[in-house]
C-alpha positions as CSV (number, residue, x, y, z in Angstrom):
1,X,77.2,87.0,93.7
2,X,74.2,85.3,92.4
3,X,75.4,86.4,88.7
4,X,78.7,84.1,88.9
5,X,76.6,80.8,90.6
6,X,74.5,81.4,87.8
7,X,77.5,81.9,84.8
8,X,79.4,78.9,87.2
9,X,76.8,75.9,86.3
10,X,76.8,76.0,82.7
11,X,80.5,76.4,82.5
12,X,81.0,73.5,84.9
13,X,78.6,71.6,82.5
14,X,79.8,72.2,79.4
15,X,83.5,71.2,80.7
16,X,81.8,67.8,81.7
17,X,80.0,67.3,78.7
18,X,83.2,67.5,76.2
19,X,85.6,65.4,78.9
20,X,82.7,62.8,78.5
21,X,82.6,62.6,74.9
22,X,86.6,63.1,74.8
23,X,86.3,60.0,76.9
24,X,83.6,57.8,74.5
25,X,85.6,58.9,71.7
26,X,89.1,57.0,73.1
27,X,87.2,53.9,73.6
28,X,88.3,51.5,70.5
29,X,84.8,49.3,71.0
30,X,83.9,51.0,67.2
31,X,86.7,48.9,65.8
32,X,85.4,45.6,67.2
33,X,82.4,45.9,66.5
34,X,83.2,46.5,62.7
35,X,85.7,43.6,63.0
36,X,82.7,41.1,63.9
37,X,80.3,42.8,62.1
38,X,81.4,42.4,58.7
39,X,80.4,39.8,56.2
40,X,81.2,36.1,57.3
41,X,80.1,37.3,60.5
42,X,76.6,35.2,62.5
43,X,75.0,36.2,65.4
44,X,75.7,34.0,68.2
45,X,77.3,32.1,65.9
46,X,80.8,31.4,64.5
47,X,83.1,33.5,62.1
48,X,85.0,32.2,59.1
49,X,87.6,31.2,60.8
50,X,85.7,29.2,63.6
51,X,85.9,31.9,66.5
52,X,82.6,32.2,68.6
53,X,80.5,34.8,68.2
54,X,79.1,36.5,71.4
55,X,75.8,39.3,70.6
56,X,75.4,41.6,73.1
57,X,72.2,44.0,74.2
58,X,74.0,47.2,75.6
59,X,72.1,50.2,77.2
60,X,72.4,53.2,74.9
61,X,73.1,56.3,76.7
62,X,70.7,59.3,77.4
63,X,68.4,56.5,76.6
64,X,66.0,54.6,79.1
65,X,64.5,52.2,76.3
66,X,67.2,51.8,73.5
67,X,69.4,49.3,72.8
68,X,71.9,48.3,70.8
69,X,73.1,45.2,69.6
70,X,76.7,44.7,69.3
71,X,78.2,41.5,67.9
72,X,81.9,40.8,69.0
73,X,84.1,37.2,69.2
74,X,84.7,36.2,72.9
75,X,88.2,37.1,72.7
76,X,87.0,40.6,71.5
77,X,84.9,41.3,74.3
78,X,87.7,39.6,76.9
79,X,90.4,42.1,75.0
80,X,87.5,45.4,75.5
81,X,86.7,44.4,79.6
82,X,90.5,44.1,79.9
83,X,91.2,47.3,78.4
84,X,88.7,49.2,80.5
85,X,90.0,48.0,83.4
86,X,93.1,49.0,82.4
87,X,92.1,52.5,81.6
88,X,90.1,52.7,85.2
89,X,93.2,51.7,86.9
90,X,95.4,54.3,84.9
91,X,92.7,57.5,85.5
92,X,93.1,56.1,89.9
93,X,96.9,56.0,89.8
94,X,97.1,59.4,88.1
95,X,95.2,60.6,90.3
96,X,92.0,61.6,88.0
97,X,89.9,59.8,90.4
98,X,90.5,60.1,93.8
99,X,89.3,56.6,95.7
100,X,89.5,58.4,99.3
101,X,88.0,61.5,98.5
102,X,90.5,63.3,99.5
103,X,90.2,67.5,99.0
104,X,93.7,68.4,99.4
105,X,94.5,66.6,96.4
């Protein structure tokens, strides 16, 4: 019995580990970040065309210390919050994430 708690953990982990990166994959953030990163581009600044550029310090993950500084207009980082919350909303109606905690299902 001890044999199959022991073969259980791993399994349970690895399954978690490639649903998160599946997850971090989806996320378009990489696009908008090469959008506002490119040349014409100022930190805290404005772009070519006069939109305001918003620099952000986000907490790497796996990573008590690092940083990393990402560099999106507002209405980038406006269009990436309202996508997330869009995405949260989607994984609790399908029924992903269960709010009451509810075994059954």
């Amino acid at each position: 019995m001890r044999t199959l708690a022991y073969l259980a953990v791993p399994l349970a982990c690895s399954i978690g580990m490639s649903a998160q990166e599946a997850y971090a994959a989806s996320i378009p953030a990489v696009a908008f970040v090469q959008a506002a990163s490119g040349p014409g581009v100022e930190p805290n600044g404005q772009t070519a065309d006069g939109e305001q550029v918003e620099c952000r310090r986000i907490k790497v993950t796996g990573s008590r210390i690092k940083r990393k500084r990402i560099c999106m207009t507002v209405a980038q980082w406006e269009e990436q919050g309202r996508q997330g919350r869009n995405q949260a909303t989607e994984m609790q109606d399908s029924g992903t994430i269960d709010p009451a905690g509810d075994p059954t299902g």
